[in-house]
C-alpha positions in Angstrom: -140.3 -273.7 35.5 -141.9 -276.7 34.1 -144.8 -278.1 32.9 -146.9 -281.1 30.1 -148.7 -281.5 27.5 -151.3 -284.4 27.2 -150.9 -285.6 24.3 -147.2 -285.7 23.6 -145.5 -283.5 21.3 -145.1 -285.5 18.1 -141.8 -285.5 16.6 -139.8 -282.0 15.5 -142.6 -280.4 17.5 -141.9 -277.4 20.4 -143.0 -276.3 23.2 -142.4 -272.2 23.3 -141.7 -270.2 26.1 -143.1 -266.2 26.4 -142.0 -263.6 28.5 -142.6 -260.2 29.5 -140.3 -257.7 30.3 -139.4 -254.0 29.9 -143.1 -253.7 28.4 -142.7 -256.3 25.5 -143.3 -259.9 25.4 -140.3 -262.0 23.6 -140.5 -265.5 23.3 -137.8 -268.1 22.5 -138.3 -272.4 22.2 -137.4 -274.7 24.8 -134.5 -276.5 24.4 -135.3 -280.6 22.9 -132.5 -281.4 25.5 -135.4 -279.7 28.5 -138.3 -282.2 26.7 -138.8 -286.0 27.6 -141.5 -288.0 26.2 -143.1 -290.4 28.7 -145.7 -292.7 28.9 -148.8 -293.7 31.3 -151.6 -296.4 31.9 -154.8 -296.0 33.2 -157.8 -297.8 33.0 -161.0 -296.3 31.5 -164.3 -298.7 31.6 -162.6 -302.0 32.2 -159.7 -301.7 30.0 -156.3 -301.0 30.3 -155.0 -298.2 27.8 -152.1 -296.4 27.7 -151.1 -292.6 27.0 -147.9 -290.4 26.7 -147.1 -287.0 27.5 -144.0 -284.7 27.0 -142.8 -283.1 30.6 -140.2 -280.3 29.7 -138.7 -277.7 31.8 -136.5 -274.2 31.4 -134.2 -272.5 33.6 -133.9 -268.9 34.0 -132.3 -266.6 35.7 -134.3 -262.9 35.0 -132.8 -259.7 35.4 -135.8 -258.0 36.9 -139.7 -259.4 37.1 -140.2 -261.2 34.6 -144.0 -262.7 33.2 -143.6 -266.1 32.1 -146.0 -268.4 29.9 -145.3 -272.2 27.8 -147.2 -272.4 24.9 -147.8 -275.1 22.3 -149.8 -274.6 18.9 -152.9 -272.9 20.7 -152.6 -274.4 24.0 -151.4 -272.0 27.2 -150.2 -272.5 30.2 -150.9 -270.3 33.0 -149.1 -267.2 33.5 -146.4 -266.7 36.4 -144.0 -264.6 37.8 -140.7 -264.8 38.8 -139.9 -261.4 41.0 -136.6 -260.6 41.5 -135.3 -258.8 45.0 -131.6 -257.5 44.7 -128.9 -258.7 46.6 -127.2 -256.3 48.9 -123.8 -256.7 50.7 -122.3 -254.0 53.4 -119.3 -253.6 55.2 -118.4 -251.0 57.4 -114.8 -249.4 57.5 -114.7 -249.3 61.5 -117.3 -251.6 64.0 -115.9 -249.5 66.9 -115.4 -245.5 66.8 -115.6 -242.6 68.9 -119.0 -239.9 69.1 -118.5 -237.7 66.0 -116.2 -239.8 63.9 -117.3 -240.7 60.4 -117.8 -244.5 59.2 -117.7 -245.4 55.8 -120.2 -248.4 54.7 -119.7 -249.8 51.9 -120.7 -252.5 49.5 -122.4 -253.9 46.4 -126.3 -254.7 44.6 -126.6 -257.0 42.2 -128.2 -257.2 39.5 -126.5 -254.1 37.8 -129.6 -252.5 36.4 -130.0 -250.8 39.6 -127.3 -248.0 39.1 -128.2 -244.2 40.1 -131.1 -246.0 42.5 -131.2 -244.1 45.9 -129.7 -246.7 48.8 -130.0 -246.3 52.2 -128.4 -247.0 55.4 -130.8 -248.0 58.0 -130.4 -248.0 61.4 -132.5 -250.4 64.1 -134.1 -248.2 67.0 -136.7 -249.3 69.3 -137.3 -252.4 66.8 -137.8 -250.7 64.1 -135.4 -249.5 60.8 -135.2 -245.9 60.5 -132.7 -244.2 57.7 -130.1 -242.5 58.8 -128.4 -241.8 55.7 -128.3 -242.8 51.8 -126.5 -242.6 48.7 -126.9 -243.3 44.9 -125.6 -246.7 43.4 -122.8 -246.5 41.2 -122.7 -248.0 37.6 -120.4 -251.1 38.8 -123.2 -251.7 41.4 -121.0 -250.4 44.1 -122.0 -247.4 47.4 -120.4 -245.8 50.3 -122.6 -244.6 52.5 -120.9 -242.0 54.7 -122.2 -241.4 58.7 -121.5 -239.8 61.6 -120.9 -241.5 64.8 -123.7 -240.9 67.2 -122.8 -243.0 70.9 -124.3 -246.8 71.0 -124.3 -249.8 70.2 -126.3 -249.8 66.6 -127.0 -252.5 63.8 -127.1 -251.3 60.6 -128.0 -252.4 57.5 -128.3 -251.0 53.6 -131.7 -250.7 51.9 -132.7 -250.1 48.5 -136.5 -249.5 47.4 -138.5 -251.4 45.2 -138.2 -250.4 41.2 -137.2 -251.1 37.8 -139.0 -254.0 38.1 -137.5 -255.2 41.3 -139.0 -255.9 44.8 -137.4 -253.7 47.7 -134.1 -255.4 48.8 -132.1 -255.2 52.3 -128.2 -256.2 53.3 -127.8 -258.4 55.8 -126.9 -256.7 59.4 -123.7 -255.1 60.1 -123.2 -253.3 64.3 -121.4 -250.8 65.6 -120.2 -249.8 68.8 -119.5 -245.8 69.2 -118.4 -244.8 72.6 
């Protein structure tokens, strides 16, 4: 996120960042390392004149959806979101079996704040994904997803619904051929 102020920030001043999460709003100050002072021209009736502004910038990495705002003294920026989507990862014990055996997917969501969230293991039929099974993430962000063989060639993949402040997140595909 970034963002200036017109004019610039005189010296020992800060720009503050705000942000809302888990129903309070926290704020903390930019780093002076994230601020640069800089300096423009432009002409205004005739004449040449000159102007500065401080451009400044802050990384972050959120946990879940967070709210986000810059302010300096009473000036605002506008608000914006960053939304956060899981990331999934599945694996599946066996990509070939026979009618009736069982196979094990496995894997991992990240961030961890989704432990105890239902996941489920989709399966693509006639174009779309319809569940075919599910589970409950553990606390180290890991599932196994248990399913019985039914004959075909299948793609799977694992899905977890939107919450806790997250958007709905999906694995990437895994397939299966069960004779």
């Amino acid at each position: 996120m970034r963002g200036r102020t017109y004019p610039a920030l005189g010296s020992g001043q800060r720009i503050r960042l705000h942000y809302y999460r888990d129903g309070v709003w926290r704020s903390t100050l930019v780093p002076s390392s994230r601020t640069v002072k800089r300096s423009f021209t432009y002409t205004l009736g005739g004449s040449t004149k000159r102007g500065s502004y401080t451009s400044y910038s802050f990384v972050t990495k959120p946990p879940r959806t967070t709210r986000y705002y810059f302010s300096y003294g009473k000036s605002l920026s506008p608000r914006m979101s960053v939304r956060v989507r899981p990331a999934l990862t599945i694996s599946a014990d066996a990509t070939a079996a026979s009618s009736g055996d069982t196979i094990t997917f496995a894997g991992s969501v990240q961030p961890l704040t989704k432990a105890g969230a239902v996941i489920e293991l989709q399966r693509l039929s006639g174009g779309s994904w319809r569940s075919v099974a599910e589970s409950t993430v553990a606390a180290d962000g890991s599932y196994e997803i248990p399913w019985t063989a039914e004959g075909g060639t299948w793609s799977f993949r694992a899905r977890i619904g939107p919450g806790d402040q997250m958007l709905a997140g999906a694995s990437a595909v895994v397939a299966v051929t069960v004779e």
